[in-house]
C-alpha positions as CSV (number, residue, x, y, z in Angstrom):
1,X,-0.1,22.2,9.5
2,X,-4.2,21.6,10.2
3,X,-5.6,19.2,12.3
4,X,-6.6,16.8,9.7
5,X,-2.7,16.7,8.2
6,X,-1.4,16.6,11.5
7,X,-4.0,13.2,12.5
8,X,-2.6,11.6,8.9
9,X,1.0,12.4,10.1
10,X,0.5,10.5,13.1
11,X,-1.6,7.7,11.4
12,X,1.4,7.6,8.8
13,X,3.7,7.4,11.4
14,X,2.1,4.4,13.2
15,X,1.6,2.8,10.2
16,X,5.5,3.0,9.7
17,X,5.7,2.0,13.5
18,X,3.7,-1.2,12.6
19,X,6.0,-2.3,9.3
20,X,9.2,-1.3,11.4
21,X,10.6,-3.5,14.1
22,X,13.1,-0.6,14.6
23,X,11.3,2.7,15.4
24,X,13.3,6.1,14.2
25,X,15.2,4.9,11.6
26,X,13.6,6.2,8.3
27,X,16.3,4.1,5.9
28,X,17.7,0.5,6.2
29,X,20.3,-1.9,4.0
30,X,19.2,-3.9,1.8
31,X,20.6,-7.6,2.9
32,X,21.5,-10.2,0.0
33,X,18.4,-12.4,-1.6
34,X,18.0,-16.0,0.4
35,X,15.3,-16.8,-1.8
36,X,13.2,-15.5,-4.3
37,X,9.5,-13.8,-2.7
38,X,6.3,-15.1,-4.3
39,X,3.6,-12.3,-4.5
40,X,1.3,-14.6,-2.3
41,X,3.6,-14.8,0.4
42,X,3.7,-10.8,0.4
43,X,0.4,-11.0,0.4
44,X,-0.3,-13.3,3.4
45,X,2.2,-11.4,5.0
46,X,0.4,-8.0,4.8
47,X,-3.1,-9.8,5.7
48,X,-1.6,-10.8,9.0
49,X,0.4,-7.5,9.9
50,X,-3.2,-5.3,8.9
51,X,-5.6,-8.0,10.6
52,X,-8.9,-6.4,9.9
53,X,-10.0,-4.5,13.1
54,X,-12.5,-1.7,14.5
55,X,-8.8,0.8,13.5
56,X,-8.3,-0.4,9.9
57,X,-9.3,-2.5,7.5
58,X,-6.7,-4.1,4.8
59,X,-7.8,-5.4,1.5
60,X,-6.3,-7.6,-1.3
61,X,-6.4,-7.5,-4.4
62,X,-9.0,-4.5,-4.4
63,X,-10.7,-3.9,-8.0
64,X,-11.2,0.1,-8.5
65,X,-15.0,-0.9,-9.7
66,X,-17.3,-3.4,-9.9
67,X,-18.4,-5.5,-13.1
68,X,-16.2,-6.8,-16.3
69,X,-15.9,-3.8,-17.5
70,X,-12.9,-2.2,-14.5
71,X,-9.7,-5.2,-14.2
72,X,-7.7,-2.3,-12.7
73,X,-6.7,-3.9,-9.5
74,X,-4.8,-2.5,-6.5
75,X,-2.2,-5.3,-5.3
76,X,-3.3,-4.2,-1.2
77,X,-5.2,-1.3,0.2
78,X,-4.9,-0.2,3.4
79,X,-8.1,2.0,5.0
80,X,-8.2,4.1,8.3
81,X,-11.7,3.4,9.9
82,X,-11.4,6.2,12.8
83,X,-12.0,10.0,11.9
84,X,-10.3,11.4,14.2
85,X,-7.0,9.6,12.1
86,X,-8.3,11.2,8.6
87,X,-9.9,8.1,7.4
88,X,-6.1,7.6,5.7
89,X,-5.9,5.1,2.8
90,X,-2.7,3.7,1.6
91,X,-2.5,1.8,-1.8
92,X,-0.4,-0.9,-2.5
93,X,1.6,-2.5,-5.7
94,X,3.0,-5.6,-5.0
95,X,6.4,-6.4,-7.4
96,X,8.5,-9.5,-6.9
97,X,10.1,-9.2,-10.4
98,X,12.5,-6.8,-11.7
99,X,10.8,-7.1,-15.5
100,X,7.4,-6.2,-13.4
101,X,8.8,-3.4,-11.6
102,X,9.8,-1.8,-14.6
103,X,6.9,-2.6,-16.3
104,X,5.0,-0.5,-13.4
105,X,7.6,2.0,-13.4
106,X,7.3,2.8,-17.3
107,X,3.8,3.5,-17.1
108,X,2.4,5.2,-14.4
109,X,-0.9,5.6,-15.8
110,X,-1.6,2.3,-14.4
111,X,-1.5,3.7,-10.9
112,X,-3.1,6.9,-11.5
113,X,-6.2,5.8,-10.9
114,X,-6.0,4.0,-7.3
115,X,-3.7,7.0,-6.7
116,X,-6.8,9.3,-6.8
117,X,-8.8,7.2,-3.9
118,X,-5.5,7.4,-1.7
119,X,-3.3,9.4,0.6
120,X,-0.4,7.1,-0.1
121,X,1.0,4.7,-3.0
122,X,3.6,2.3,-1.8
123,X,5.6,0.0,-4.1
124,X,6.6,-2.8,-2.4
125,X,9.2,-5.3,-3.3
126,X,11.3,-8.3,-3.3
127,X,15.1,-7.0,-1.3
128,X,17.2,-7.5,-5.0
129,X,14.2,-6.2,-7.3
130,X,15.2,-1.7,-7.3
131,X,18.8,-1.2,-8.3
132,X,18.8,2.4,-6.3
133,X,16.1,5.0,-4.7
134,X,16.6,6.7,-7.7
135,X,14.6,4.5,-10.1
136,X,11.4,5.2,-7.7
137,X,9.1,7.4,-8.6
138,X,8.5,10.8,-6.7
139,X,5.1,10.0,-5.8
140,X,5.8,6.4,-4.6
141,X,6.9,5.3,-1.2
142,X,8.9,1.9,-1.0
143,X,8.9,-0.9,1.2
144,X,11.3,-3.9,0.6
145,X,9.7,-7.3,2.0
146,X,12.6,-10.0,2.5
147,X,10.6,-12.8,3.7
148,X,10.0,-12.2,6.8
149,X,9.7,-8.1,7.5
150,X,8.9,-5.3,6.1
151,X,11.5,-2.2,5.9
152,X,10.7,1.3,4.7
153,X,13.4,2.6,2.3
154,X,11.3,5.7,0.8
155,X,8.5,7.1,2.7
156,X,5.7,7.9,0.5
157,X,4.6,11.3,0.3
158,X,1.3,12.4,0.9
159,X,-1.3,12.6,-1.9
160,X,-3.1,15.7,-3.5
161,X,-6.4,15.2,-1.8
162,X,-9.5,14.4,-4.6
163,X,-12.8,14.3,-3.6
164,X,-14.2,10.7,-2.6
165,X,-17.7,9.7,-3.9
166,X,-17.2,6.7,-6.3
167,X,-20.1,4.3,-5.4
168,X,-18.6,2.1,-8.0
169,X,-15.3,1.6,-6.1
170,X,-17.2,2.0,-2.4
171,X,-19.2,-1.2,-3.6
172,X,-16.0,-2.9,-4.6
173,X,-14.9,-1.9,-1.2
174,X,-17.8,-3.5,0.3
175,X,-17.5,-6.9,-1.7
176,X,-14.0,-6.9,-1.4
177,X,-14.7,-7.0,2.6
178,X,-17.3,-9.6,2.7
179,X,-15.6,-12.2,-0.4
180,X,-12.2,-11.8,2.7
181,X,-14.3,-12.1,5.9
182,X,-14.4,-8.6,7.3
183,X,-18.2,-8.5,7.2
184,X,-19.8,-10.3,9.4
């Protein structure tokens, strides 16, 4: 393992260590629906967990470009700031539908492109949205929000590494900071 997989590990695993309130188990039950999750309450959720700070920087509802002409959207996108951690990004896909999650699941072109500018894609979902493990996809991690935490169920593998010079998405980056606060 090289330095620069072994500081993603460790960034990985803090990141894990920040969703978790129980460090060092990697899989958790599922517990019965109370009520049904709204995407927005995911979303304010994951904005208060990933406060935007000098380590990371999360951002919602992340266009891959800038202008009419790029609607592909990533749900959350989570962005290591220090070096020494790999600069780690994490994509995020929120689904609090079962029809959506199957929607994403049956075409995974949609993804394919916010997978290129990550190390991680994690689908994250409702606690009564995936039937089993099974029906997530092998490059996919999965978190299960149930209102109130967030549990890892599959960690998501690490990405093929592709080269990162897209001043298009960097801009949308950039707005996507300032239109949430993060530039001051």
């Amino acid at each position: 393992m090289t330095n620069d997989e072994k500081y993603k590990d460790d960034f990985f695993n803090d990141l894990l260590g920040q969703l978790d309130d129980k460090k060092g188990k990697k899989e958790k039950k599922m517990k019965e629906p109370v009520n049904a999750i709204k995407t927005h309450e995911l979303e304010q959720f994951m904005k208060s967990r990933f406060q935007c700070d000098d380590r990371w920087h999360f951002f919602t509802e992340l266009r891959l470009g800038t202008g009419y002409s790029n609607e592909q959207r990533a749900d959350g996108f989570l962005m290591e700031l220090w070096p020494s951690k790999g600069f780690v990004r994490t994509a995020f896909e929120y689904k609090v539908s079962r029809q959506d999650f199957l929607k994403e699941i049956k075409n995974p072109q949609k993804r394919q492109s916010i997978k290129s500018y990550s190390d991680h894609f994690v689908i994250i979902t409702a606690n009564d949205i995936v039937k089993d493990k099974s029906e997530i996809p092998s490059d996919c991690g999965w978190f299960v929000f149930d209102g109130k935490e967030l549990k890892t169920m599959v960690r998501p593998p690490k990405l093929p590494p592709t080269p990162f010079a897209d001043w298009p998405f960097i801009c949308s980056l950039v707005r996507s900071a300032f239109k949430n606060g993060g530039i001051k």
